[in-house]
Steps between C-alpha positions, in 0.01 A plus 500: 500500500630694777675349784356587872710292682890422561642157585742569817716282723412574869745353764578532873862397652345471823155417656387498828354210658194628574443713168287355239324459300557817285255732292676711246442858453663756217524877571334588171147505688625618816575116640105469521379222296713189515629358166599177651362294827563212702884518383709250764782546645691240338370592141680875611838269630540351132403813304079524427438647094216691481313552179274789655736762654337852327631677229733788662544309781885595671445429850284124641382496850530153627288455828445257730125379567556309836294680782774459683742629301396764265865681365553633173784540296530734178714376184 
């Protein structure tokens, strides 16, 4: 059975107020199809595990959802 998916811990040092809540994006597809949604910013504080990030994947893009505040940050 082949695996499609890697298990990675995702965590931010520092989250603005106003950022959040956080869709998750890998570079593998271009960072067009999020592989995690809805992603808050405390569960990023204390380190979120994913269970979806895509095979290959060497680079998440982490970005904020709030109309007012829509910043991304690559990892």
């Amino acid at each position: 059975m082949a695996v499609n998916s890697l298990t990675v811990l995702i965590q931010a040092s520092n989250i603005g107020s106003d950022a959040g809540p956080f869709d998750l994006f890998s570079q593998v597809n271009g960072y067009t199809e999020a592989f995690e949604t809805g992603i808050t910013s405390v569960q990023l504080l204390i380190g979120f595990v994913s269970y979806n990030v895509p095979n290959g994947t060497t680079s998440v893009r982490v970005v904020s959802v709030n109309p007012t505040c829509d910043n991304y940050e690559d990892i």
